[in-house]
C-alpha positions in Angstrom: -64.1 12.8 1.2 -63.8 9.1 0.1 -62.7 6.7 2.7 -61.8 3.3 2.8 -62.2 -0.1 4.6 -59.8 -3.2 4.1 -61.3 -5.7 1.6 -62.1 -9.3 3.4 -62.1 -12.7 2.9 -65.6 -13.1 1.3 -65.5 -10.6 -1.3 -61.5 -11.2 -2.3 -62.5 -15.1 -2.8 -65.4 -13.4 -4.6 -62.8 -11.2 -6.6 -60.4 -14.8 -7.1 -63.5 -16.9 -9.0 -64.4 -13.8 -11.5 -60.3 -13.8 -12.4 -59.8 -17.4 -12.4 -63.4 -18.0 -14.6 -61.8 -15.3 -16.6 -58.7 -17.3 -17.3 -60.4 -20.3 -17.8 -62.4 -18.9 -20.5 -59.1 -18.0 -22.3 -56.7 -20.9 -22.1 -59.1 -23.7 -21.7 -60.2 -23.4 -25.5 -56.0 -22.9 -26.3 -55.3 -25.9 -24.2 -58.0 -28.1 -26.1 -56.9 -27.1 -29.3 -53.4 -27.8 -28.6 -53.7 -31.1 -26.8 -57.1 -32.3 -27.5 -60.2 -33.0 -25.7 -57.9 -36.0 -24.0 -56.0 -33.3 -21.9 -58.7 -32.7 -19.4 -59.0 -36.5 -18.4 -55.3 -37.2 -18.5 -53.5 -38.1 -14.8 -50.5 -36.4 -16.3 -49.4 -33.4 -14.6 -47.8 -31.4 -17.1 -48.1 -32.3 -20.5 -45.9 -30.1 -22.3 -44.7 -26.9 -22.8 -47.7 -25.6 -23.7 -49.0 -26.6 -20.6 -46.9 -25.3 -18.6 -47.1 -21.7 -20.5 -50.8 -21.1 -20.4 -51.2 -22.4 -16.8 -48.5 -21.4 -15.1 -46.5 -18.4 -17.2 -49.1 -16.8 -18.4 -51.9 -16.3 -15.4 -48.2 -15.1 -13.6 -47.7 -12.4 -16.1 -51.3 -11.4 -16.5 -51.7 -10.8 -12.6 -48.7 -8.9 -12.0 -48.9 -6.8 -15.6 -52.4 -6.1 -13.8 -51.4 -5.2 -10.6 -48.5 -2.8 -11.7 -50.8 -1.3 -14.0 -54.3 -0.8 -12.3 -53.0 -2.0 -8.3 -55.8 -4.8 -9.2 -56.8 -7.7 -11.3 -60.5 -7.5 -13.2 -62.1 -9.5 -10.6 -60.9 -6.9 -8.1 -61.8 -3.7 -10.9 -65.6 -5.6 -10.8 -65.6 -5.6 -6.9 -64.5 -2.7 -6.9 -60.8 -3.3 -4.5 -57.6 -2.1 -4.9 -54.2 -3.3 -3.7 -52.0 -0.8 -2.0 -48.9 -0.2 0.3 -49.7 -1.0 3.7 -47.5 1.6 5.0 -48.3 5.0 2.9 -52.0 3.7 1.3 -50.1 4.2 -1.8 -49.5 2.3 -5.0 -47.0 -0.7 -4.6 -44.2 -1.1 -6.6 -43.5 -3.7 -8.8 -41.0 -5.7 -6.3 -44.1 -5.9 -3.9 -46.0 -7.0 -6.5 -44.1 -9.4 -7.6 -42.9 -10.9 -3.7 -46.8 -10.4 -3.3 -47.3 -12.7 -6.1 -45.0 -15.7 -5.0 -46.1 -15.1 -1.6 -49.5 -16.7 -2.6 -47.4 -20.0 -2.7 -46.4 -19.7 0.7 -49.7 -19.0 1.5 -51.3 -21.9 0.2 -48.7 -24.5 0.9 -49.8 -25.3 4.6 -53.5 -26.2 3.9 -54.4 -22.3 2.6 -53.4 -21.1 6.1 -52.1 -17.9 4.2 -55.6 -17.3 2.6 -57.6 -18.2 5.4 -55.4 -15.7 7.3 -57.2 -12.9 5.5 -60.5 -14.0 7.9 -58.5 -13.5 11.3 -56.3 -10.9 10.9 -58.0 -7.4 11.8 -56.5 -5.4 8.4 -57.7 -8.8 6.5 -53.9 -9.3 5.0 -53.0 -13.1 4.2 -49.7 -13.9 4.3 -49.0 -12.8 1.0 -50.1 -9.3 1.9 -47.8 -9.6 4.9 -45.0 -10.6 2.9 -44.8 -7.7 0.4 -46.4 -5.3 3.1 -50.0 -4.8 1.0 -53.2 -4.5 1.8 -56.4 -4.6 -0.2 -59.0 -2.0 0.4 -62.5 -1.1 -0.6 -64.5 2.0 -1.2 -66.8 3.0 1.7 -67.7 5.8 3.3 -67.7 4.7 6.6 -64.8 3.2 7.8 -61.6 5.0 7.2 -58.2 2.9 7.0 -55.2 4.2 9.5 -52.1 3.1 7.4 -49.4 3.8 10.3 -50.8 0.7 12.4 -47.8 -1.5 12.3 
């Protein structure tokens, strides 16, 4: 039987550098050839539509079309976690995807409090998880995951 043990902090930050190196290989050459080699010394915060697009529309997109399709992004595929529904250990639906998604703003607003969170709390959910009632989880054979804790 295949169990399962809550994903922490270490190997979801882990997880977060492969995706955002990921990204970065994509729209840092788009960005360069669009605005030039100036963009990346500018103090300007957004430059332009473009801008705006590849760094903020499009990594959105990309993680949820990820997470509704595969309940996990490629950094999470390569570490081999999984998002599901903290309640049934089921796949989440898109709407807890998506409040799971904007909940990493709230998360990070107060110093990354929200992130952080995913150290202390004993099901490692940061406030993001909380907020669209997820967890993330890992394959182990050791410790199995009791999804009617509330």
């Amino acid at each position: 039987m295949n169990e399962q043990e809550y994903a922490g902090f270490w190997i979801r930050t882990g997880a977060a550098i492969i995706d955002s190196i990921l990204l970065l290989i994509i729209i840092m050459p788009l960005l360069t050839a669009i605005y030039g080699t100036d963009y990346w010394q500018s103090v300007v915060f957004i430059q332009g539509s473009w801008d705006v697009l590849l760094n903020y529309i499009l990594p959105a997109i990309a993680v949820i079309v990820f997470w509704v399709c595969k309940s996990a992004t490629p950094g999470k595929m390569l570490t081999k976690l999984t998002i599901v529904d903290a309640k049934t250990g089921g796949k989440p639906t898109a709407r807890q995807f998506i409040v799971r998604y904007l909940g990493y703003y709230v998360s990070m607003i107060p110093l990354f409090l929200g992130i952080i969170w995913v150290g202390i709390d004993k099901r490692k959910q940061g406030w993001h998880d909380k907020l669209a009632g997820t967890v993330v989880i890992r394959d182990k054979a050791s410790v199995p995951v009791n999804f009617d804790h509330k």
